[in-house]
N, C-alpha and C positions, 0 to 999 in steps of 0.2 A: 741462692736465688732470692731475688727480692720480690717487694709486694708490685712492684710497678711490671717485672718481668711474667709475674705470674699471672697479671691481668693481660697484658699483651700474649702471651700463651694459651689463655682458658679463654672463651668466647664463653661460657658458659655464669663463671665469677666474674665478668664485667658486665654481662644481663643483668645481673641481681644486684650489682654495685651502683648501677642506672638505675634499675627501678627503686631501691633504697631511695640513694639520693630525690628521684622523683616525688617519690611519696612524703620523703619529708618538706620539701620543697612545698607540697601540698597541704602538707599539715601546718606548718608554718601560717602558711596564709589563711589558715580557718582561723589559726589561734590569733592570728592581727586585726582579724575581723572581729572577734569574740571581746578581744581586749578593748577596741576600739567603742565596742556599743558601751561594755561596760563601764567604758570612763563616762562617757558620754549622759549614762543613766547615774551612775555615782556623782558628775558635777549637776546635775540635776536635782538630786536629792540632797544636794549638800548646799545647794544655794543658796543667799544670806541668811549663810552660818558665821559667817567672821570670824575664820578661824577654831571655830570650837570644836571640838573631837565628837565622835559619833554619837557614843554614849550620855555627852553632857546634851546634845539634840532630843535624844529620844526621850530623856529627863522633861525638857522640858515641854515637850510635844503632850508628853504623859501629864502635868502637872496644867497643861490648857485643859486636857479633856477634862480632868477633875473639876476644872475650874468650870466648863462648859455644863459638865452632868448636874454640878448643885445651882446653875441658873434655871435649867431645865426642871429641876424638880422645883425648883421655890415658885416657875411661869406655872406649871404644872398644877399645886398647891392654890397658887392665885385663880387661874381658871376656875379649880373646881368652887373657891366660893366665889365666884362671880356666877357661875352656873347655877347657886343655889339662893344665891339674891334676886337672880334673873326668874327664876321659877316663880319667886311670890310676886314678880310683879304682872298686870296685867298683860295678859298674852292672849286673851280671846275676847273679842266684843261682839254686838251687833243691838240692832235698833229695830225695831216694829214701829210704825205711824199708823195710827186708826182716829174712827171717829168714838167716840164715849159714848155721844148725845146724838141720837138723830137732828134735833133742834140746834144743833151746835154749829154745823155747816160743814167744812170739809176736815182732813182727816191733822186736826194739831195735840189730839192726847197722844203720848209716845210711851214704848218702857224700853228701857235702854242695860243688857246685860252685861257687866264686867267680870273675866274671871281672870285667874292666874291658872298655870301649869297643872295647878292640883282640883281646877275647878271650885275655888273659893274665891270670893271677890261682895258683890254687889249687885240689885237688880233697882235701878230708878226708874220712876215710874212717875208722868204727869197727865194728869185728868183734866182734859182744858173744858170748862161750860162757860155758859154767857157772863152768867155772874159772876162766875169765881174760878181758880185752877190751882188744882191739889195736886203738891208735890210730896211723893216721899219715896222714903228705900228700904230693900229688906236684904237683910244679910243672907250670902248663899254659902255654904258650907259642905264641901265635897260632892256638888253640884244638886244640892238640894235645899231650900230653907224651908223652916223654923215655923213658919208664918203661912198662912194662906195667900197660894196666887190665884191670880185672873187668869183667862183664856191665853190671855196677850202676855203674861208672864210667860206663862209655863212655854207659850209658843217661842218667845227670843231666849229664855234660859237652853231649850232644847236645840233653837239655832248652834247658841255657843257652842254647847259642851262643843255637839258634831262636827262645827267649825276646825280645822287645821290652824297652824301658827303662820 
């Protein structure tokens, strides 16, 4: 008896020769799906490559970020002394106008605070009268000087510090 007689005989072994067949029929088609993405993602990642093999890719993929990570660290490097040049230079002001002299007329004596980040800088100060108008400045030193202030000092050094950037 052969195989062709023994399926036309058994109902039974040609159910399961169909469903076999079926299912591989089914399999099949997952696997041409599967393969298909996969090329698809493979010529994607492979994209001008010109020909180079995987491994010389990921070489040199590898050998940008190296090259990426030590720009990073030297932009890095540079920020932080730019942040620490930026810190001494002026980053808070402010100005008070008053009168000195009653007799003087309206408000043109000023004092004018300058500080940096650490609250050092400078405080100028002019005292305008009829006859004459005095200019000077006192050094401020971690938001305090050295020297005796005026009312009008202490009031614009005090503006600064509280000032924001």
């Amino acid at each position: 008896m052969n195989l062709l007689e023994l399926i036309n005989n058994n109902y039974i072994v040609s159910l399961i020769f169909a469903s076999a067949i079926l299912i591989l029929l089914i399999w099949n088609i997952i696997l041409s799906v599967s393969l298909v993405r996969a090329r698809g993602k493979y010529k994607k990642m492979m994209r001008g490559s010109s020909n180079k093999n995987l491994e010389q890719m990921m070489a040199d993929y590898m050998s940008n970020i190296d090259t990426t990570v030590g720009r990073i660290d030297l932009l890095n490097q540079e920020m932080v002394h730019l942040k620490e040049q930026t810190d001494r230079c002026i980053q808070k002001f402010n100005i008070i106008r008053y009168n000195a002299f009653a007799e003087a007329g309206s408000d043109l004596s000023y004092s004018i605070a300058m500080l940096d980040n650490y609250n050092n800088g400078a405080i100028i100060t002019s005292i305008y009268g009829r006859n004459e108008t005095v200019t000077y400045a006192k050094p401020v030193e971690n938001g305090a000087s050295r020297y005796p202030l005026s009312v009008e000092e202490e009031l614009v050094l005090d503006r600064c510090i509280k000032s924001r950037r």
